[in-house]
C-alpha positions as CSV (number, residue, x, y, z in Angstrom):
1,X,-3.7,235.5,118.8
2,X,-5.1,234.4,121.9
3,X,-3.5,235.1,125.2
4,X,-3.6,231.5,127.7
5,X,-3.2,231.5,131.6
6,X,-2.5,228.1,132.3
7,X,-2.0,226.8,135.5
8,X,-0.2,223.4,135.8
9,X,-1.7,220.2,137.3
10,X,0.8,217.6,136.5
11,X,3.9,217.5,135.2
12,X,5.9,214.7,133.3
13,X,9.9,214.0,133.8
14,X,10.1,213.1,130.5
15,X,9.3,214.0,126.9
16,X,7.0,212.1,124.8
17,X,3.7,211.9,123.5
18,X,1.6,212.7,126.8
19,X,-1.8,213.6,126.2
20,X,-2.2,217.6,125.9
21,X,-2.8,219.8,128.6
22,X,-3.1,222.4,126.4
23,X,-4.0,223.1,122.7
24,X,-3.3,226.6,121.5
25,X,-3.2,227.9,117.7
26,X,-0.4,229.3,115.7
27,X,0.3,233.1,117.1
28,X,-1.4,232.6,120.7
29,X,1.0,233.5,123.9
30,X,1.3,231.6,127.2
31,X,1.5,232.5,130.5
32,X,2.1,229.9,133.2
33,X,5.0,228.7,135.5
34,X,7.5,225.7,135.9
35,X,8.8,224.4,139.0
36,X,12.5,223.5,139.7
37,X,14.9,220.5,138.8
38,X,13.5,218.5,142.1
39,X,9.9,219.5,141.1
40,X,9.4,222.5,143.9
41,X,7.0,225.4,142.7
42,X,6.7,228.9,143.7
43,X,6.0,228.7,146.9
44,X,9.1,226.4,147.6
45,X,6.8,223.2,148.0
46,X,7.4,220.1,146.6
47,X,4.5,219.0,144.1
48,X,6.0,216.8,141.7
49,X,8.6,214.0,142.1
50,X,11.9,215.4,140.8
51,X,13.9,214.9,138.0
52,X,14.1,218.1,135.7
53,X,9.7,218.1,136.1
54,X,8.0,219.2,132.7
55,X,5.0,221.5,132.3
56,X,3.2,220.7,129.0
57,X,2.9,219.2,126.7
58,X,1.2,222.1,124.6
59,X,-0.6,221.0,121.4
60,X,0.2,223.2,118.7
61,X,-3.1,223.0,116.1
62,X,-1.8,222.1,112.4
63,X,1.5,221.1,113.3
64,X,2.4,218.6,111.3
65,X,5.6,216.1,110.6
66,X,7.9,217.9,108.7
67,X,7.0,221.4,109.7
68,X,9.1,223.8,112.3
69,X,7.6,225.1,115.5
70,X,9.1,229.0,116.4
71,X,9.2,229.6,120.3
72,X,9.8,233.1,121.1
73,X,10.6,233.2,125.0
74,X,8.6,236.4,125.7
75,X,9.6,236.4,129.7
76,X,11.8,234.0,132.0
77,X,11.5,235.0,135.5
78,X,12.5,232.9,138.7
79,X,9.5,233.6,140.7
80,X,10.3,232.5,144.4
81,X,13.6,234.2,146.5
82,X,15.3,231.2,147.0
83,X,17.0,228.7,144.4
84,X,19.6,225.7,145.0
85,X,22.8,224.7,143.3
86,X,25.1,221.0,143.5
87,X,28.7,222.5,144.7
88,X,31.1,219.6,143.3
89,X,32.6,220.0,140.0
90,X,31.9,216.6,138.2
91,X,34.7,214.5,137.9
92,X,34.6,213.7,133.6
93,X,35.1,217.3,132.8
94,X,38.3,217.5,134.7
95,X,42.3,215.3,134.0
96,X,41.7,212.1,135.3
97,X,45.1,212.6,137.6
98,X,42.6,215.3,139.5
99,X,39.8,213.1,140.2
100,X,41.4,211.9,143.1
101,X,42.7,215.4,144.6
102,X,38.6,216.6,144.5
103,X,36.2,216.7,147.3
104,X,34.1,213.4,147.7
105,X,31.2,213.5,145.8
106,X,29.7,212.3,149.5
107,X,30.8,215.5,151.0
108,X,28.4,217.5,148.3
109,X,26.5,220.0,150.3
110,X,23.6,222.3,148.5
111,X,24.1,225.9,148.1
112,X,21.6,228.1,148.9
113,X,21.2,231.6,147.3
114,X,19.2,234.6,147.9
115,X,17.3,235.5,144.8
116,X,16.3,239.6,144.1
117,X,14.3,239.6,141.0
118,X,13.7,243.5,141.6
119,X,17.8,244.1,142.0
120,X,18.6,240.7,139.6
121,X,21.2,239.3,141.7
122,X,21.6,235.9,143.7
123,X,23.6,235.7,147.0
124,X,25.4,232.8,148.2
125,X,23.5,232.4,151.7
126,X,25.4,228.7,152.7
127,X,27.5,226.6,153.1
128,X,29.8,229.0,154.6
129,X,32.5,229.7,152.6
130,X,35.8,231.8,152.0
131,X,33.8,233.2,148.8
132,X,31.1,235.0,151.6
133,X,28.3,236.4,150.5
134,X,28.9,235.9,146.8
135,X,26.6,237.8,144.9
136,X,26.0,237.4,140.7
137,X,24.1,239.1,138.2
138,X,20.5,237.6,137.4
139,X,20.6,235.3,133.8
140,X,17.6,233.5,134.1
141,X,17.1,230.8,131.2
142,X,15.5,227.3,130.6
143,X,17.6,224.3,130.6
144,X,15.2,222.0,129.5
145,X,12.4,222.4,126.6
146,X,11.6,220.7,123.1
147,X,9.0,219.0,121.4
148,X,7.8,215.0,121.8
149,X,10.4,212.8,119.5
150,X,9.4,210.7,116.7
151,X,8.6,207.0,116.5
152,X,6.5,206.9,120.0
153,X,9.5,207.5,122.0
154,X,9.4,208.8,125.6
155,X,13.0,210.3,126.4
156,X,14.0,211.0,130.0
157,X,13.8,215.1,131.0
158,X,17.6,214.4,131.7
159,X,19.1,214.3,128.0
160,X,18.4,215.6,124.9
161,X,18.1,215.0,121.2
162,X,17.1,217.2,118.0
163,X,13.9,217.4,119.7
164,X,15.5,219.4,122.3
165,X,15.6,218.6,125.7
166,X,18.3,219.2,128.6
167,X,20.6,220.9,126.6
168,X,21.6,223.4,129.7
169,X,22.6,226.7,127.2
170,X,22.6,229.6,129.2
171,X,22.0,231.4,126.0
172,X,18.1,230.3,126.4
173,X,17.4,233.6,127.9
174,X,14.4,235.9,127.4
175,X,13.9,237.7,123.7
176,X,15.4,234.6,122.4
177,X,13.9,232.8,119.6
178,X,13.7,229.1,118.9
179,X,13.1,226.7,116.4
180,X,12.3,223.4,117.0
181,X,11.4,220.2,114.0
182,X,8.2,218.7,114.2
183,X,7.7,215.2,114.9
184,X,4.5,214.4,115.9
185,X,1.1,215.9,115.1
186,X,0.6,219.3,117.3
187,X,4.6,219.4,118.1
188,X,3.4,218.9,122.0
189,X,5.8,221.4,123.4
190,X,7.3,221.2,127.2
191,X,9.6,223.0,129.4
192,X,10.9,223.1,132.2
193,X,14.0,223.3,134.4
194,X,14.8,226.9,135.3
195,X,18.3,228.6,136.2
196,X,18.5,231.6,137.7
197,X,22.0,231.6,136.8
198,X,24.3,228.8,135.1
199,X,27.7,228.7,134.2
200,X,28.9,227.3,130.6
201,X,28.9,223.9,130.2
202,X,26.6,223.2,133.9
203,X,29.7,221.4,135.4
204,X,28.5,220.9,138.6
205,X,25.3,219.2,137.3
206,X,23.0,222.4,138.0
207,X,22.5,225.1,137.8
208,X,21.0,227.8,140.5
209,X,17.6,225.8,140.9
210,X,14.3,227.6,140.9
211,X,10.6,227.5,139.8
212,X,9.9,230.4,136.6
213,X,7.3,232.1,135.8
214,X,7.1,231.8,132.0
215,X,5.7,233.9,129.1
216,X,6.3,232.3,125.1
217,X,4.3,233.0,121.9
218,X,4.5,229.9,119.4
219,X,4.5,230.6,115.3
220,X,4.4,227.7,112.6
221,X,6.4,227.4,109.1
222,X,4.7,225.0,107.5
223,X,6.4,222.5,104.9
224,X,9.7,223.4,106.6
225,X,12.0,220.5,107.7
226,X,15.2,221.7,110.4
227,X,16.8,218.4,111.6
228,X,18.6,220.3,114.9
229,X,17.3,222.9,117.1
230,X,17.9,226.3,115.8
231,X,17.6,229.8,117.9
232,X,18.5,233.4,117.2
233,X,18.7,236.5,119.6
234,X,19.3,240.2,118.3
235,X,23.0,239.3,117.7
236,X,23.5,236.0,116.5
237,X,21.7,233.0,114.7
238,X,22.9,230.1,116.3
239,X,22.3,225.7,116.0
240,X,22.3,223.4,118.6
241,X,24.0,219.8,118.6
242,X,23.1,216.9,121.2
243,X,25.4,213.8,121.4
244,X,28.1,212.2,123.4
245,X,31.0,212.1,122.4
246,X,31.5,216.2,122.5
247,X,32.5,216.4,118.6
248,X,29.5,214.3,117.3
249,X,27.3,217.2,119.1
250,X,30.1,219.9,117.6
251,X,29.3,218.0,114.1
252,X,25.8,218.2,114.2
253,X,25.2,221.8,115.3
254,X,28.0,222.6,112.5
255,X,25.7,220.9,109.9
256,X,22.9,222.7,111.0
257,X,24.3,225.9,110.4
258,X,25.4,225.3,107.1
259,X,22.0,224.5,105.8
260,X,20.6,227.4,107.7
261,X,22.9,229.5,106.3
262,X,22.2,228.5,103.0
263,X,18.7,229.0,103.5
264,X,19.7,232.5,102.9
265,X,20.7,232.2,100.0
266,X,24.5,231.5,100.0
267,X,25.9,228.6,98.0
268,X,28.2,225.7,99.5
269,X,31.6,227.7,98.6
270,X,30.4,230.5,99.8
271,X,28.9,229.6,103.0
272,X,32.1,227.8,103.5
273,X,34.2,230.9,103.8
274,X,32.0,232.6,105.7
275,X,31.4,229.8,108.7
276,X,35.5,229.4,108.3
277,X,36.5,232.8,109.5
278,X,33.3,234.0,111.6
279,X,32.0,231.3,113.5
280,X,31.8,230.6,116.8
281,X,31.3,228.1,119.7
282,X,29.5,227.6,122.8
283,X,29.3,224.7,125.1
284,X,25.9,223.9,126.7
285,X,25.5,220.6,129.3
286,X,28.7,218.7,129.9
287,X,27.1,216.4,132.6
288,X,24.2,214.6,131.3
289,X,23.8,211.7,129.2
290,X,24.4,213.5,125.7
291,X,26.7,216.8,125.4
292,X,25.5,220.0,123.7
293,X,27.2,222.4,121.6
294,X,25.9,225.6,120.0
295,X,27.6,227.0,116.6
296,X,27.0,230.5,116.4
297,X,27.2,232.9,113.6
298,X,26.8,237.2,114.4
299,X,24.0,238.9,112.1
300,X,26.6,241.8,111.1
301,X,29.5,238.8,109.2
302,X,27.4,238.6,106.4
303,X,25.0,241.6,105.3
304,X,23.0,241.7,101.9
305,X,21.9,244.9,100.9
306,X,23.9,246.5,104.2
307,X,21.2,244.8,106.3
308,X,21.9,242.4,109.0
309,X,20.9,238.9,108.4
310,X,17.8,238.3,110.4
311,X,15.2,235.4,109.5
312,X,12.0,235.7,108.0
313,X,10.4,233.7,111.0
314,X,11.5,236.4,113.8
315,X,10.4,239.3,111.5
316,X,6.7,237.7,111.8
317,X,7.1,237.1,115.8
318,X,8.7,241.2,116.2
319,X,5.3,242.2,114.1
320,X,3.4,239.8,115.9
321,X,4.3,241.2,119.5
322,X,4.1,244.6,118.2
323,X,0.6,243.8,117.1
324,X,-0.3,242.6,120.8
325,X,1.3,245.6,122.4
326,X,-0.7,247.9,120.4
327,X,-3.9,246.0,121.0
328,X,-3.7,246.1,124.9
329,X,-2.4,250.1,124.8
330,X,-6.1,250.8,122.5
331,X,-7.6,248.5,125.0
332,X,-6.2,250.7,127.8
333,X,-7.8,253.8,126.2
334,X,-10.8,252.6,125.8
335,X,-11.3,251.1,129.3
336,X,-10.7,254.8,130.2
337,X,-13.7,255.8,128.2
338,X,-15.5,253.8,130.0
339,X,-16.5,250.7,127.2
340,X,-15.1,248.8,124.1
341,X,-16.2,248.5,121.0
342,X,-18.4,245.7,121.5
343,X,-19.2,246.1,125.2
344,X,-18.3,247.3,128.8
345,X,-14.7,246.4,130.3
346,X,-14.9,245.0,133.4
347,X,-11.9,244.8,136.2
348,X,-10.0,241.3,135.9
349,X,-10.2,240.9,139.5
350,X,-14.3,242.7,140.9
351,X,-15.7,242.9,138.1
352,X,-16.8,246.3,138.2
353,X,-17.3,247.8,134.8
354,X,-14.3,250.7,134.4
355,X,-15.8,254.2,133.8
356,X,-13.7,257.4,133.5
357,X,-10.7,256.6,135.9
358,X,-7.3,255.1,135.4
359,X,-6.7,251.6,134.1
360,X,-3.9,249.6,136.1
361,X,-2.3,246.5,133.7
362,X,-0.4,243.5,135.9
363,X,3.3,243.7,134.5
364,X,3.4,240.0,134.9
365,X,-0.1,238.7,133.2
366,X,-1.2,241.7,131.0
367,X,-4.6,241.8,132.4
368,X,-6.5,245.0,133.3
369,X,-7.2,246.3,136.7
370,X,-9.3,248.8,138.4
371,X,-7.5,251.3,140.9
372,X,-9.1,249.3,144.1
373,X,-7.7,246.3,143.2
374,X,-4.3,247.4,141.8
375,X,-2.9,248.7,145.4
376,X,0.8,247.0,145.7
377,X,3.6,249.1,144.8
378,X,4.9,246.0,142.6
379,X,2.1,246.6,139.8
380,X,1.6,243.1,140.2
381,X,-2.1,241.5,140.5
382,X,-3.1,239.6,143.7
383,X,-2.9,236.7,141.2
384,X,0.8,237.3,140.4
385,X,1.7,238.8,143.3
386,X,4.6,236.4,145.7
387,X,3.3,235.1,148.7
């Protein structure tokens, strides 16, 4: 259960079998950031060419064909104050009679917005508009992540598959839990593609456009084949579909469920009823190359023992995190004592060994920090810490 800082060098605008920047083992975290759609980073720089940039891919040791790879998101956080949206509704999702009426699509002008992490809101800053200073609540997700698809293919970072991909789902939030199929040895595992907010459906062709800062913990189940992405939160389990046209992706994410579903033991008849009178719908992307739908089903419709249905897979990830939170509070105490069980503790940032005095830990990183070098009111590091 090793904790990585990674730090991205180079980033890929596509998904495919890119040599590994990273190998990590079954149970380790990640810490490490993303830029935006047009490949801008934290400090609002252009590094990368744009075009949805990827960081990864992450090689996941023993992950084989044929298994699943579980991505718990443990943080998504937009980690510069401003982010950019398109402003034009795109003409397929609206009556062909409209089309005409709508701005041109050479009039589109970029939005700018305000983003306060510490109050969770963004704040239309321009164009100028009857709307004024719009302000909405903070839902960061990620609109673009999977694994490297089979048979040597390299997919564009613009459309999506049951690999994953640009599946635009503002349901990809923090807390959330994924499961992705295995196609390639080590799963190599990117994303990318951050919204600090995102309407159903991404109908203007973005989202609010920013760099994250990005915390996951990967998990293997080995010998398990998925043929769609699958994801659960603490409410629902729910399947993803990728395809154009819009009931080809409906189909698949359908399909998806009902196998999951039966994983739990249900047979076809009676999975059947259940899916017929509970289920629900979500659309993800409507702009890009291949639609997505999501099929979800709440934890409380079917209950087994009057417990709600929750898989096996996030049981293991909740213990796991527990786990790691108990580890760094004994690792607190004992830097207070002055030692560990195998040695002295020593500040992340000086290097001077901690004695009998309190113990600062970064809220971003995790990492331990002597009361000289924990001095901004944020409880951030100076390596987290915005510029």
């Amino acid at each position: 259960m090793t904790i990585h800082q990674f730090q991205p060098q180079v980033y890929y605008t596509a998904l495919g079998s890119y040599k590994p920047v990273l190998r990590i083992a079954d149970g380790d975290t990640v810490i490490t950031t993303t830029v935006d759609n047009a490949g801008r980073d934290s400090s609002d720089q252009q590094v990368t060419p744009r075009g949805n940039p990827q960081t990864g891919p992450f090689y996941v040791e023993g992950a084989e064909v044929g298994d699943t790879l579980v991505v718990r998101f443990d943080k998504l956080s937009p980690n510069r104050r401003i982010g950019r949206s398109s402003t034009i509704i795109a003409p397929n999702v609206v009556d062909p009679s409209y089309v005409e009426e709508m701005p041109s699509r050479r009039q589109q002008a970029e939005a700018e917005w305000e983003l306060d992490v510490e109050r969770g809101t963004a704040t239309l800053l321009k164009p100028e508009t009857k709307l004024g200073k719009l302000t909405l609540p903070l839902r960061p997700m990620l609109g673009c992540f999977g694994v490297a698809p089979p048979r040597d293919q390299i997919i564009s970072s613009a459309t999506s598959g049951a690999y994953g991909g640009n599946m635009d789902y503002n349901g990809f939030v923090t807390g959330v839990t994924v499961y992705l199929p295995v196609f390639v040895p080590g799963a190599l595992l990117f994303m990318g593609d951050g919204h600090a907010v995102q309407g159903d459906g991404e109908i203007v062709g973005t989202g609010i456009e920013v760099s994250f800062d990005v915390q996951f913990t990967v998990k293997l189940v080995k010998g398990k084949k998925i043929n769609w992405p699958r994801a659960e939160n603490k409410d629902y389990i729910f399947t993803v579909g990728n395809a154009r046209p819009l009931d080809q992706a409906l189909q698949h994410a359908t399909t998806e469920m009902i196998r999951w579903v039966q994983d739990f033991g249900l047979d076809a008849l009676s999975t059947h009823i259940l899916m017929g009178q509970c289920i629900e719908y979500e659309v993800g992307n409507v702009y890009d190359p291949a639609y997505t739908m999501v099929c979800k089903l709440g934890k409380t419709c079917y209950r087994q023992s009057d417990r709600p249905l929750v898989s096996e897979e996030l049981k293991r990830l909740i213990l796991l995190t527990h786990v790691q939170q108990i580890i760094a509070e004994t690792l607190q105490i004992l830097c207070c004592l002055g030692g560990t069980l195998t040695g002295v503790v020593r500040c992340c940032i000086c290097g001077r060994p901690f004695k009998r005095e309190a113990v600062y830990q970064c809220l971003n990183c995790g990492r331990f920090f002597c009361s000289d070098c924990m001095i901004d009111s944020t409880k951030l590091c100076p390596d987290c810490k915005p510029t």
